[in-house]
N, C-alpha and C positions, 0 to 999 in steps of 0.2 A: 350723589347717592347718600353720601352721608349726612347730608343736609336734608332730604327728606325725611330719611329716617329720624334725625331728633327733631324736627317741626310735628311728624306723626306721635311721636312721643310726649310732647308736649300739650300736643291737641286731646290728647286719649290718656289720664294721666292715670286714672282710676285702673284701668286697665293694664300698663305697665306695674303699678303697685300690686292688682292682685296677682299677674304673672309672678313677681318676684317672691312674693310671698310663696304662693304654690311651690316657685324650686327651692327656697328653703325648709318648705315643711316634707318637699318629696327628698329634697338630700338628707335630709336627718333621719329620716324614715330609713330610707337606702341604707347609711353608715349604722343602725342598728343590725342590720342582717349582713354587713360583713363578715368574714371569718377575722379573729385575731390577729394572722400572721399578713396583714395587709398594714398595720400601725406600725410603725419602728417603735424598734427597743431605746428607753430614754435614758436608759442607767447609765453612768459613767464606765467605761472600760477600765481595768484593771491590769496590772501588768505585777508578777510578783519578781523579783529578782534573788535566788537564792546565792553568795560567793562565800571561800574562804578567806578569812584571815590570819596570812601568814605570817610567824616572830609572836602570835598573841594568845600563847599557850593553850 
């Protein structure tokens, strides 16, 4: 099965290129009208640590 499929791929090649074109201009299209809260957050985590220093007046 797999073998006919890239023999068809090969044979039809104009066709496979404008397919892939198409889902990259429809997935950019798409990630436009996402909402925000679908990206992760890329800042580093922070962590503060507040202690005493005891003996250091």
């Amino acid at each position: 099965m797999i073998d006919s499929i890239i023999k068809w791929s090969l044979h039809n090649r104009l066709f496979v290129l404008v397919g892939a074109f198409g889902l990259i201009v429809w997935g950019g299209l798409e990630s436009r009208e996402m909402p925000v809260d679908v990206f992760p957050d890329l800042t580093a985590p922070t962590v503060t640590v507040i202690t005493e220093a005891h003996g250091m007046a």
